[in-house]
Structures are given as C-alpha cells and as structure tokens.
SELUM-997422 format. One record per residue (C-alpha): residue number from 1; x, y, z. Coordinates in steps of 0.25 Angstrom, whole numbers. Layout:
N
(node NUM; (X; Y; Z));
...
***
This chain:
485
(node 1; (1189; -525; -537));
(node 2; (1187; -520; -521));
(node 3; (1179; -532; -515));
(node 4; (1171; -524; -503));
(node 5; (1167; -539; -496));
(node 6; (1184; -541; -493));
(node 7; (1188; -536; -482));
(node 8; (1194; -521; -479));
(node 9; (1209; -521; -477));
(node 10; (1213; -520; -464));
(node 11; (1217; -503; -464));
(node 12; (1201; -501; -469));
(node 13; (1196; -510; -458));
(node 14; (1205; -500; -448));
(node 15; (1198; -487; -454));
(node 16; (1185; -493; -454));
(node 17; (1184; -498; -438));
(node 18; (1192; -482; -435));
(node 19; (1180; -474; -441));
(node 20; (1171; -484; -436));
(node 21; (1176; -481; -422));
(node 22; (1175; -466; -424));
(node 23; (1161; -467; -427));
(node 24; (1156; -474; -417));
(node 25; (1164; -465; -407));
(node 26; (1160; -453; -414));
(node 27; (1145; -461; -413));
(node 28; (1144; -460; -399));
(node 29; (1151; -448; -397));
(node 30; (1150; -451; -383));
(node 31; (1160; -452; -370));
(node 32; (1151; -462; -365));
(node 33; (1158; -472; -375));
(node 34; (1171; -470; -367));
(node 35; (1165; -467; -353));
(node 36; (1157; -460; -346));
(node 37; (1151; -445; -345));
(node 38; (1153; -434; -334));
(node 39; (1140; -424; -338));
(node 40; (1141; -410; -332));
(node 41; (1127; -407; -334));
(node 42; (1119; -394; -328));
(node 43; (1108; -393; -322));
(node 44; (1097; -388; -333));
(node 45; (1092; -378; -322));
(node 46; (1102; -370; -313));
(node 47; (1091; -361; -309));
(node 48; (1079; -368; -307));
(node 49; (1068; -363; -311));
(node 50; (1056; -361; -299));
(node 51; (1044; -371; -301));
(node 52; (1031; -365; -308));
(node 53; (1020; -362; -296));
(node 54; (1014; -373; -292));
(node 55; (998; -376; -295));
(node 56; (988; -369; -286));
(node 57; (983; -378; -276));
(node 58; (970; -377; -272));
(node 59; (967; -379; -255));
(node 60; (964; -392; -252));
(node 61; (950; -394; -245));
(node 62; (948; -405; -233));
(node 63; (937; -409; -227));
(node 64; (937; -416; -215));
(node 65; (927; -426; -210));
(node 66; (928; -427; -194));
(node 67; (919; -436; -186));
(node 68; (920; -436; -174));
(node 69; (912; -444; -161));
(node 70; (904; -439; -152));
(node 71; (902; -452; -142));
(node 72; (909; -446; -132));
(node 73; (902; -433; -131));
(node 74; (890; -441; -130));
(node 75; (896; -448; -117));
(node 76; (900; -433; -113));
(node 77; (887; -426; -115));
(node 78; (879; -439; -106));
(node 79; (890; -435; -96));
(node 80; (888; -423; -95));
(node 81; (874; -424; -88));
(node 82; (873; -431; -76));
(node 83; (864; -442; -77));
(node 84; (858; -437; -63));
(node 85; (855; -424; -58));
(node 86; (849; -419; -47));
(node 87; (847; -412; -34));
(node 88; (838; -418; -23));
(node 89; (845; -417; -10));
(node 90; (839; -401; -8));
(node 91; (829; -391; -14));
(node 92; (834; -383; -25));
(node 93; (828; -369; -24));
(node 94; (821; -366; -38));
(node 95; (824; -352; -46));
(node 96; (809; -352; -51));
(node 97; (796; -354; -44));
(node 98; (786; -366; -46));
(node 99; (772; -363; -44));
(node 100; (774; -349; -39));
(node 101; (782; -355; -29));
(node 102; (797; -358; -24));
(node 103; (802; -370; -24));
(node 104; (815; -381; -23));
(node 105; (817; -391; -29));
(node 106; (825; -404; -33));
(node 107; (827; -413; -43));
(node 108; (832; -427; -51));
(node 109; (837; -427; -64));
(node 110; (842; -440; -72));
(node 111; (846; -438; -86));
(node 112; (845; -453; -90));
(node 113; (851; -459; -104));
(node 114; (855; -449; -116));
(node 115; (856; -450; -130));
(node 116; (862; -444; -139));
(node 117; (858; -440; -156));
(node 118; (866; -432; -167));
(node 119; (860; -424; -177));
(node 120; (867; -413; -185));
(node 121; (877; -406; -176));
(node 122; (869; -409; -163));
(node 123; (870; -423; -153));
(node 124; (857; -422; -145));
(node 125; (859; -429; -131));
(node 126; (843; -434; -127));
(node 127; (841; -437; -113));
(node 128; (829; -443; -116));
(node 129; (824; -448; -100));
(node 130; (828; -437; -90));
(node 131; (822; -443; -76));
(node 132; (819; -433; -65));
(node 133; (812; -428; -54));
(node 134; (810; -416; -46));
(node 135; (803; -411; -32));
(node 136; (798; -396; -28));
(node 137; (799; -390; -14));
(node 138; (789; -377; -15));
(node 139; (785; -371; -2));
(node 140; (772; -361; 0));
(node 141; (771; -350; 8));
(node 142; (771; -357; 21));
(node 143; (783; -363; 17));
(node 144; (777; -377; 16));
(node 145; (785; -386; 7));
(node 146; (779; -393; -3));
(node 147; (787; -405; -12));
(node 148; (781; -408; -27));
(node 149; (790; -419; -36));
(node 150; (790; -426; -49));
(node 151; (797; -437; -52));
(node 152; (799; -444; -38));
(node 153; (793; -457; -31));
(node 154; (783; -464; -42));
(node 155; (784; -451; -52));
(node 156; (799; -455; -55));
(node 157; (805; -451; -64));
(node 158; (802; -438; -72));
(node 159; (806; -440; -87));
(node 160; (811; -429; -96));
(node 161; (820; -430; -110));
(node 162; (829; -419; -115));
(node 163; (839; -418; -125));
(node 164; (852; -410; -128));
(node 165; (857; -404; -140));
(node 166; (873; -403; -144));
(node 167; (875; -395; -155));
(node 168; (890; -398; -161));
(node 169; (897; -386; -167));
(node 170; (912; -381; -169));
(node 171; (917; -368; -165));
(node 172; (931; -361; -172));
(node 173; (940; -368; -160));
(node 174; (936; -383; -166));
(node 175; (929; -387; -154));
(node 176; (918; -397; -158));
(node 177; (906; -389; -147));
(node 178; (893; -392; -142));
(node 179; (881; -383; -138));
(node 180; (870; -391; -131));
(node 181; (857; -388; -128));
(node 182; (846; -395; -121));
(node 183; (832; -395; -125));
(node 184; (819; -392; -116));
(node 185; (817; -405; -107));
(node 186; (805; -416; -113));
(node 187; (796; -419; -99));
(node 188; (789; -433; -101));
(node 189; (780; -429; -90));
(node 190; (778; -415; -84));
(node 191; (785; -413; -68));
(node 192; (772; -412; -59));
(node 193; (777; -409; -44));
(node 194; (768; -420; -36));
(node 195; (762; -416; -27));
(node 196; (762; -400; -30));
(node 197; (756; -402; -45));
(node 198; (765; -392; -51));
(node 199; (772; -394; -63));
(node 200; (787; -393; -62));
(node 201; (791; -398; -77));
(node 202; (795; -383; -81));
(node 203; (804; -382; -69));
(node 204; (812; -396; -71));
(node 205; (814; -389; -87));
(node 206; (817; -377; -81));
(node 207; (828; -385; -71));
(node 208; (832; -392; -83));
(node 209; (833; -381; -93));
(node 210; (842; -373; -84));
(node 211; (852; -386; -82));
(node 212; (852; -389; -97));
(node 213; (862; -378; -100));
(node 214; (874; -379; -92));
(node 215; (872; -395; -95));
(node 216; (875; -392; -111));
(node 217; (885; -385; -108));
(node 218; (890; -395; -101));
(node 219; (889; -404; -111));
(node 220; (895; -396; -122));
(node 221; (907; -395; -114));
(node 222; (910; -410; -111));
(node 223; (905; -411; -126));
(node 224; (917; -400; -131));
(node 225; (927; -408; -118));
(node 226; (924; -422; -128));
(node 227; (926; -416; -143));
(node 228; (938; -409; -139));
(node 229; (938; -406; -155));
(node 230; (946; -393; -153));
(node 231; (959; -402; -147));
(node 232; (955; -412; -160));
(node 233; (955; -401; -170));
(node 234; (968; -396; -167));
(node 235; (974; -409; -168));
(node 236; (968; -413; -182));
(node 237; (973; -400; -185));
(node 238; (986; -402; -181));
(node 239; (986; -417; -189));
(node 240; (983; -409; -200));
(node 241; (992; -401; -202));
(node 242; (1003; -411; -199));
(node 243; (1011; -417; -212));
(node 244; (1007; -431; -215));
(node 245; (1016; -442; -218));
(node 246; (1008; -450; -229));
(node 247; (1019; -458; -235));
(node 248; (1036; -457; -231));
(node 249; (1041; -444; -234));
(node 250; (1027; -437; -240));
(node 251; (1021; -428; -232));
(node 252; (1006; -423; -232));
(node 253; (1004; -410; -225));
(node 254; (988; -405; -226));
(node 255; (991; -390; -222));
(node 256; (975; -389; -217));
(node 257; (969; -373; -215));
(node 258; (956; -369; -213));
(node 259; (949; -378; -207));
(node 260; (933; -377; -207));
(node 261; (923; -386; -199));
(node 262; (909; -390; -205));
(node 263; (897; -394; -197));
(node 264; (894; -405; -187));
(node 265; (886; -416; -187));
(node 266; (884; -428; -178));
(node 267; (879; -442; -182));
(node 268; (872; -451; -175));
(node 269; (883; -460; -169));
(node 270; (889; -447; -163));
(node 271; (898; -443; -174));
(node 272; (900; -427; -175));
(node 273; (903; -428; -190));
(node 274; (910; -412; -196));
(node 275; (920; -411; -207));
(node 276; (933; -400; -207));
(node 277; (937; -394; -219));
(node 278; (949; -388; -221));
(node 279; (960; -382; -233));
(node 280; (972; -392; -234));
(node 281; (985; -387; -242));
(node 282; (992; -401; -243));
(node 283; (1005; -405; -248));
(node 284; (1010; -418; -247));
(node 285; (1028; -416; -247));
(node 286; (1038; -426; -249));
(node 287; (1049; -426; -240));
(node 288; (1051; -425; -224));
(node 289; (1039; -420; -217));
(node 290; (1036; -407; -218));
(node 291; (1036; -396; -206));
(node 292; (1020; -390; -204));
(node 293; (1018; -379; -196));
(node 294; (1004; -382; -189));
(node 295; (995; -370; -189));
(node 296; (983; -371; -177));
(node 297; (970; -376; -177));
(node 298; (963; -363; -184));
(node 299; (950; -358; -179));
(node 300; (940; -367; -185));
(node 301; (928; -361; -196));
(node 302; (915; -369; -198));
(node 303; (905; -371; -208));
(node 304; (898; -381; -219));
(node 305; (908; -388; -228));
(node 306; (906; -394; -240));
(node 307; (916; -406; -245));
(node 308; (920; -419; -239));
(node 309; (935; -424; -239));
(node 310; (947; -418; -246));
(node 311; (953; -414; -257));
(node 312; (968; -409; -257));
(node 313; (977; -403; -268));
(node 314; (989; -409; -262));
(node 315; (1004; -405; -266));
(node 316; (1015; -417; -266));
(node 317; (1028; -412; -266));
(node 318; (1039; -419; -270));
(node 319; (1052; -413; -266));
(node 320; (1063; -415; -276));
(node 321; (1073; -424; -269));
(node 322; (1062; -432; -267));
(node 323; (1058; -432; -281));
(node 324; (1073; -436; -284));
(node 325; (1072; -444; -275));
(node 326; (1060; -452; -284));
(node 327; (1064; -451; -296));
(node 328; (1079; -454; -292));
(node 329; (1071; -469; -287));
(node 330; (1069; -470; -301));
(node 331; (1082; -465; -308));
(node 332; (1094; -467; -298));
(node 333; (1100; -481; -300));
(node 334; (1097; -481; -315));
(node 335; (1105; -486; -323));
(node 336; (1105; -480; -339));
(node 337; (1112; -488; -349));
(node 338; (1120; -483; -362));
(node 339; (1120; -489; -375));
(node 340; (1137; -485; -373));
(node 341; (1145; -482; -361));
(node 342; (1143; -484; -345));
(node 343; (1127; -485; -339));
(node 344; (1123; -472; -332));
(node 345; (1117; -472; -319));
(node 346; (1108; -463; -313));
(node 347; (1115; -459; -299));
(node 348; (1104; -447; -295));
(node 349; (1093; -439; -296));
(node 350; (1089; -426; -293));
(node 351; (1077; -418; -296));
(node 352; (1073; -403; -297));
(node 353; (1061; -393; -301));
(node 354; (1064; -381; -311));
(node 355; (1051; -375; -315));
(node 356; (1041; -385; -319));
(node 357; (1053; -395; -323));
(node 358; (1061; -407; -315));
(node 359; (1076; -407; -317));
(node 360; (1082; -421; -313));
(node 361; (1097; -420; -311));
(node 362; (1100; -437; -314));
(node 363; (1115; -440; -309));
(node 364; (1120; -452; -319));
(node 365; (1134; -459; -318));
(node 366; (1138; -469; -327));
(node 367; (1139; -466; -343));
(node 368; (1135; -452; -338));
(node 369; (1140; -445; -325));
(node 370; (1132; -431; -319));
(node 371; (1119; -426; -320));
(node 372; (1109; -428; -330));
(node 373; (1096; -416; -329));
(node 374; (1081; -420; -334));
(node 375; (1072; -412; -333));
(node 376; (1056; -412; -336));
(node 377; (1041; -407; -329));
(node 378; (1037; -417; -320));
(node 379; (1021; -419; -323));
(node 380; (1010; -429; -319));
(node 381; (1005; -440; -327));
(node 382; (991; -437; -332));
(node 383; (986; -449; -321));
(node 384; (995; -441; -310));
(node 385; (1001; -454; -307));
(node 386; (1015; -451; -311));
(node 387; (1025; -439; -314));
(node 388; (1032; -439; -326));
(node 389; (1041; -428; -333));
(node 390; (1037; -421; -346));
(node 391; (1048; -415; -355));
(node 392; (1058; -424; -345));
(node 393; (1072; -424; -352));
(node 394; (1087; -421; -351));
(node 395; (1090; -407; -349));
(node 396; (1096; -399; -362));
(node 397; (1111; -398; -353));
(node 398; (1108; -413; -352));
(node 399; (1106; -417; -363));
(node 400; (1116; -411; -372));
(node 401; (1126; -416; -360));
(node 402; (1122; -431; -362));
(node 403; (1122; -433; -377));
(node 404; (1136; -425; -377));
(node 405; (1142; -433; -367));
(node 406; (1136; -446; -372));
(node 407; (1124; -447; -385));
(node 408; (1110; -444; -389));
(node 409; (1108; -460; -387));
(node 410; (1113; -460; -372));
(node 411; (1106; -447; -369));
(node 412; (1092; -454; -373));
(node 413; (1096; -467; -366));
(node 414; (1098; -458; -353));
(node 415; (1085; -451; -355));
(node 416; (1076; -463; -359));
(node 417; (1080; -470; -347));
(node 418; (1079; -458; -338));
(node 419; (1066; -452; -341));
(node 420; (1058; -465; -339));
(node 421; (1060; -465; -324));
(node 422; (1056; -451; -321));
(node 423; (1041; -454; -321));
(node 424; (1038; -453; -304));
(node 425; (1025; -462; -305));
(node 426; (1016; -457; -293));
(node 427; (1006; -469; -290));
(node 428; (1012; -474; -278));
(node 429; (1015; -462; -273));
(node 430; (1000; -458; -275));
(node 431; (996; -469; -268));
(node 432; (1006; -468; -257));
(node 433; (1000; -453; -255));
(node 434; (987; -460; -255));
(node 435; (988; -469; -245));
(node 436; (998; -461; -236));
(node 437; (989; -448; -235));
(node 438; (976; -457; -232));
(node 439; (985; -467; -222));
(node 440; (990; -457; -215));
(node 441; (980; -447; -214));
(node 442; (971; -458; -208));
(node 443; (977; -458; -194));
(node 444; (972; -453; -179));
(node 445; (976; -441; -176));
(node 446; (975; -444; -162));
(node 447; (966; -454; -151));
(node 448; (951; -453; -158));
(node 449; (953; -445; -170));
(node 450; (957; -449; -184));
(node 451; (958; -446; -198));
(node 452; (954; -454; -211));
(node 453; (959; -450; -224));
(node 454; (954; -457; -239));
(node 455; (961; -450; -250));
(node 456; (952; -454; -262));
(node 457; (961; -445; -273));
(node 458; (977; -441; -273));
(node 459; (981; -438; -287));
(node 460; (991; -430; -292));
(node 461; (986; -417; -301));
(node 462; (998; -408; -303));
(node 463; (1013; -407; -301));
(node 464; (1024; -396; -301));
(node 465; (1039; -393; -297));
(node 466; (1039; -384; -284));
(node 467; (1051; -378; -280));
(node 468; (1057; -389; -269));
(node 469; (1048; -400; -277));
(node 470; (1039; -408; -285));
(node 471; (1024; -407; -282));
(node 472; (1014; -415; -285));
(node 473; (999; -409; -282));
(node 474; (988; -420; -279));
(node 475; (973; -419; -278));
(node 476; (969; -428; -266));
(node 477; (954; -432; -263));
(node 478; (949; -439; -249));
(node 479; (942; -437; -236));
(node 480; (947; -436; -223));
(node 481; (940; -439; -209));
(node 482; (943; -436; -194));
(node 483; (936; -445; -184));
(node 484; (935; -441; -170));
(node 485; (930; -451; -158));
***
C-alpha cells in the first residue's frame, strides 16, 4: 500500500520544485522579477486640443474713498487778504457823486481774525470784525473844501462782518476748483460823515463790493496753486495701473478705465471727503512681472454714485511650468516601492492643458525608466480651498504599457501612491494673496498721500485651463481709501 505521509522519491521532488518555479515565473510574468523596465510611452495627445472658452467675466467696480485736507487752503485763503489795507497819504477821486456832489476820499481797512466753516461742498470764510474808517473832501461852488469822517479820534473804530463763500467742484481736467463769492457786508453801525451829517454807509459797500471780486479770484487761484489735484490725479493713476508685487513672483495688475468722480463734501475739521469710481479688469499672474503699457489720465465724468468699496472678479493665472513646478514639490524625490524588483523613483514632472483636461508627463527611474502620463480635469473643492483632479488616471497608452511590462499589482501600487499627492491645497496661498494684496496696497504713494487697502473676501469661485495655463478666478470683496494732507 502507497503511504502518502513518506516521503517523495528524490526524482518527484525534482518535478515538483521545476513546475513550481514555472509557475511562479509565468505568476509574475514580469521583467521587473529580473531587472528593470525601459517604457517608451507616447504622449496621449500629440495635438493638443485648445482650451474650452473661459467663463465670462463680468467688469470689476471700485469705489474709491479719497479724503483729503484742506488745512492748508485755509492758511492760503487768510493770506490772500491783507490783514491791512488802505490808502491815506492822498485823496482818491471818486467815480460817483455824494450828496450831489464831487468828492475824494481816503480810507482804512483792517480785516481782523477769520474763521473758517464746512457745509456740503462749500468752506465759508467769516471775517467776522472788519475795522475801519473813512474821511470825505467835498468842495462847493466856491471851491471851499469841506472834510467829514467816521471812524477817527474817539469814533474809532468802525465795525463790519462779512463772509465768503467757496463752492468746491471738479472740472473733466481733475483739477479740484473753487468759486468764491462774497456776500453784501453786515454794518454794526451806519458810516455818518461828522461834521457833514451825510450818510456814507452805501459808499463804503459800494468801495467794498467793487474790491470783493478780483479778491475771490484771488483766492480761488491760491486755493487751485495748494490742491494741486490735477498733478495728484495723474500720479494715482499712474499707481494704478502699475503691477503689483503682492507675494514673490505673483503679480496684481488692476487694469483701471473709466474713471468717474462723485460729489464733494467738506467736514467740520476741513476734510474735503468725494469718492472715484471706476471699472477694474484684474488678473493676478504668476511669474516675472508683467510689461503694462500705461495709458493717460482720461478726461474725467462726474456725477452721484451709489456703492462703497470693491468688488473684483479677479483671474489667477498659474502658468504651467509653474504649476509643475507645484505639483513636482510634491512628487519629485518620491520614492514608490514594489512588492518585487528595484523601487521607482519619481525624477520629474511636467504639466500640460488639452481642452478641459491636465496631462502630467511623470519621469520615473528605478523598476521603471521613462515617462508615465496622467491625465484628469482639475476642479475645485466645494469649500474652494483646494484643487483636486476628477477622473485623474493613467492614460490608456500607459496603462496597458505598465501592466505589460510589469503587472496589474505594480500598476495599482504606482497609481495609489501617485494620485494622492496631486491635491494642490489652496489655504495658504489664499491667505498669502490676502495679506500680500491688503500689505501691499497699503503704501504712500508719494509725500502726503496714501492708500489703505481691507480685503474682507478672496475666494476662489471657478477654474479652467487656458492656453499658456491654469486659471483660477476669484471674487474679492474690500474697500479702499486715499488720504490726502
């Protein structure tokens, strides 16, 4: 009887570890068992495909606040009128009569204190004790001279109060103007001529009425030499249209148009307050810092606007070799290690769009030498915190290649450890964008103007391949100010 528990005869044990053998090899029918794997791969794409046309983006509105002082124009309208003025040393012929009669006169005028008031687009300048005094040469018939005065010896001084009114408004060349006026002089006390009993108040209103309008017009012109806002303008503008750095190698660039001016209003601590809207196309770019042909300072519109602050549609572009450059952070270094044969390594990475699709070319070396192709649509997370890859796999040329040249088990391996690191979490780089664009925004422009920037929302809404990249569109809410001293 055959007794199964002794053991095989040396001949069987030979068959028995032969077929063994042949089955494990024809098991892993695989090279990688021996050494390693030279993949010729094609890209999946030789002509690429052009990217699906980008999402409409809708202008972006700003609204600047400026504020702006106007301390100094104060100073400049108190020197503008002399603090005396007068004519005493010889008789001025008169234009008019008094009495029926010719006369000469002269004269002493001291404009005392000032102050100054703001309501809506106006600064009212009061001089509210004007001092003076005046004397009257009228001869009769005969030629005899007779002399009648107010305000002289014990009836020193005359009193009158007056007050000036400088309406604020723009005109299309930015200049911030003034037109002032003067109203019809206050008398305390009427101007009686001792010893002549005439009443000469009329005639120091008339003298005054006729000086009040080249003295507005001087004051709006050393008001317009102080705001110099046309020279300011030009310059904002200017900053405006320049990129800005707000984090190493991203770029905003605001691309203003049509800029509109609202109305003018001045505060009580001589603050000119106004607002300028205007239409952004922003893109913030990746990369070296982008060449802007500055346009000039257009001819500027006016009229009432209705919205505070910003809110941009702003587009990020992420060229591809900087996108493999991120993704190849996370990739290039890796090491993948088999269940059989030598560990591959991950030696590259480069990136491309066809259509609505990423194609990652990986180079590998190791268990596997060439290029391996993946290929996916890059998509936001529903928070917009984060990019990752739907339908992200091994191209068809790829694939088949892979588990030929080595087995359905390593081709999973390689792509189970692969797919993990192509998630590009964004919550840095928000934050970064955040704090860049409000830090570097927030700066002075030149000697007494400067701009604040609050961002109160940056979030990411939309992304799509473009032709030279990757863009990412984001809504961005805040308010910006300019303050002028």
């Amino acid at each position: 009887m055959y007794n199964r528990y002794a053991a095989p005869p040396p001949a069987r044990l030979a068959w028995i570890f032969l077929l063994s053998a042949i089955g494990l090899l024809s098991l892993l029918n695989t090279p990688l068992a021996l050494a390693a794997s030279n993949l010729t791969i094609p890209k999946p794409t030789d002509t690429l495909l052009p990217p699906p046309p980008a999402p409409d983006i809708p202008p972006s509105a700003v609204h600047l606040t400026v504020d702006a002082s106007l301390a100094h124009v104060d100073r400049a309208i108190a020197a503008s009128v002399d603090v005396h003025h007068y004519h005493e040393g010889e008789w001025i012929p008169a234009k008019t009569q008094l009495g029926g009669k010719s006369f000469g006169y002269q004269y002493y005028l001291w404009r005392g204190p000032q102050t100054f008031e703001s309501e809506g687009n106006r600064v009212r300048t009061t001089f509210p004790d004007v001092r003076y005094r005046l004397q009257v040469r009228m001869t009769d018939d005969h030629d005899r001279a007779s002399i009648g005065a107010c305000g002289y010896g014990a009836d020193w001084p005359q009193r009158l109060r007056v007050h000036a009114d400088s309406a604020l408004y723009w005109k299309d060349d930015w200049g911030l103007h003034t037109q002032t006026r003067f109203s019809e002089p206050i008398f305390e006390t009427p101007c009686r001529l001792a010893p002549l009993e005439i009443d000469a108040t009329s005639l120091v209103a008339e003298f005054l009425n006729e000086h009040f309008p080249p003295l507005a017009a001087a004051i709006d012109h050393v008001v317009l030499a102080q705001v110099e806002t046309e020279r300011r303008a030009a310059l904002i503008w200017s900053a405006l249209q320049a990129p800005i750095e707000i984090q190493p190698g991203t770029w905003l660039t605001p691309r203003p148009s049509q800029p509109r001016a609202g109305t003018l209003t001045v505060d009580g601590n001589r603050l000119v307050h106004t607002s300028v809207s205007m239409i952004f196309t922003p893109s913030i770019i990746v990369g070296p810092k982008p060449i802007v042909n500055e346009r000039p300072l257009p001819p500027l519109a006016t009229g009432p606007l209705d919205s505070n602050g910003f809110h941009l549609v702003v587009p990020m572009l992420i060229p591809y070799n900087e996108l493999s450059a991120l993704l190849g952070r996370e990739l290039i270094g890796e090491t993948i290690s088999l269940p059989l044969g030598s560990d591959i390594r991950i030696t590259k990475m480069q990136v491309y769009g066809s259509h609505d699709r990423l194609i990652s070319a990986i180079g590998v070396s190791g268990g596997v030498n060439g290029d391996l192709y993946l290929q996916g649509q890059p998509v936001l997370t529903d928070d917009g915190q984060a990019i990752v890859f739907h339908r992200f796999d091994f191209a068809i040329d790829t694939s088949n290649l892979l588990v030929k040249a080595t087995n359905q088990l390593m081709h999973d391996k390689i792509r189970s450890q692969l797919l993990p690191n192509t998630r590009l979490d964004l919550r840095d780089r928000i934050h970064a964008l955040r704090t860049g664009i409000e830090r570097n925004l927030t700066r002075a422009l030149a000697p007494g103007i400067m701009f604040d920037c609050a961002v109160t929302t940056l979030k990411p809404v939309a992304l799509y391949p473009v032709s030279d990249g990757l863009e990412i569109q984001f809504i961005m809410d805040g308010a910006l100010t300019l303050t002028i001293q």
